[in-house]
N, C-alpha and C positions, 0 to 999 in steps of 0.2 A: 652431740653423739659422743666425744670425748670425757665430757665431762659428767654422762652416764657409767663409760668405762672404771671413772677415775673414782666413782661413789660406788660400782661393784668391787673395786678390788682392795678399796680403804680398809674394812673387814681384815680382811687376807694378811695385811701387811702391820697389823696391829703386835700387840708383844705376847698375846696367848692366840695366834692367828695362825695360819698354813706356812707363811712367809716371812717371819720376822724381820728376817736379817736383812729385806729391802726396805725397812721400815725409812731408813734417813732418806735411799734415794727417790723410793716413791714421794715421800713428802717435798722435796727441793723440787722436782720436777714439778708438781701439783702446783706450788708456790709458786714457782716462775712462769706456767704459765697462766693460774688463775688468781686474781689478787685477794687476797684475807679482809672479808667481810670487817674486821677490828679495825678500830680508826684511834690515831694516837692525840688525846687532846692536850697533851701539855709539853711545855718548851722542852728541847729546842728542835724537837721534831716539825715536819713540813706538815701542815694543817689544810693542803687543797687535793685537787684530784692528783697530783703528782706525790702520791706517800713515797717514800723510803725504798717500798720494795719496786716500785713500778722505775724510780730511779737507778734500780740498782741493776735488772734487766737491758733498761736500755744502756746501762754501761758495758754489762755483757756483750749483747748483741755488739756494739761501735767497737769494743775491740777483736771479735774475731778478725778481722783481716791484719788487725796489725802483730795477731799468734800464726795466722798463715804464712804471711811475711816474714815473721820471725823466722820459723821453720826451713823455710824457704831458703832464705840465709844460710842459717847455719848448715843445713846438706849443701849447697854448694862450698860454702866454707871450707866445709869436710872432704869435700871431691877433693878442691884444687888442694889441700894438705897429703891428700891419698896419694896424689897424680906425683907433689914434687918430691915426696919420698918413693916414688916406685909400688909403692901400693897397687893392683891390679882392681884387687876385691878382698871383702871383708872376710871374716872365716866363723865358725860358730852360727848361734840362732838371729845374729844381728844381719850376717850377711845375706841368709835366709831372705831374711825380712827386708832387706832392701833389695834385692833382689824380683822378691814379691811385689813391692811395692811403688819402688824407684826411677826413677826412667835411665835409659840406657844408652849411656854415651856413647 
């Protein structure tokens, strides 16, 4: 079903298409999650079912928790730098946004 979607709107996203300008990101997406029919037959490229790109995915995938984490980090980081200068809250569209988004000590 998706990758009926993904053949209706290849068209679309072409460079004389409706959409041009998704052209990179619909392709990255298409790529990550359907693997490219083209197979690499010479060195030093990996020659089995694990090519390059299906490698490069699961690198993706294993690090999201360690960018959550990251993240994670650094706003507390940030809290307890807020908290020993007397910082209440942020000001501008950042405070906004944590505000939005943050949780609330």
């Amino acid at each position: 079903m998706l990758r009926k979607i993904f053949d209706k709107w290849r068209p679309k996203t072409r460079e004389y298409g409706e959409y041009p300008i998704l052209r990179g990101a619909f392709q990255q997406l298409d790529r990550f999650l359907y693997s490219s029919p083209k197979k690499t037959l010479t060195a030093p490229h990996i020659r089995d079912a694990n090519n390059v790109q299906r490698l490069m995915n699961n690198f993706v995938l294993a690090t999201i928790p360690c960018w959550l984490i990251g993240t994670w980090n650094l706003g507390e980081q940030t809290s307890f730098a807020m908290n020993a200068i007397g910082m209440d809250t942020l000001g501008g569209w950042r405070g906004s946004l944590v505000a939005a988004l943050g949780p609330h000590l």
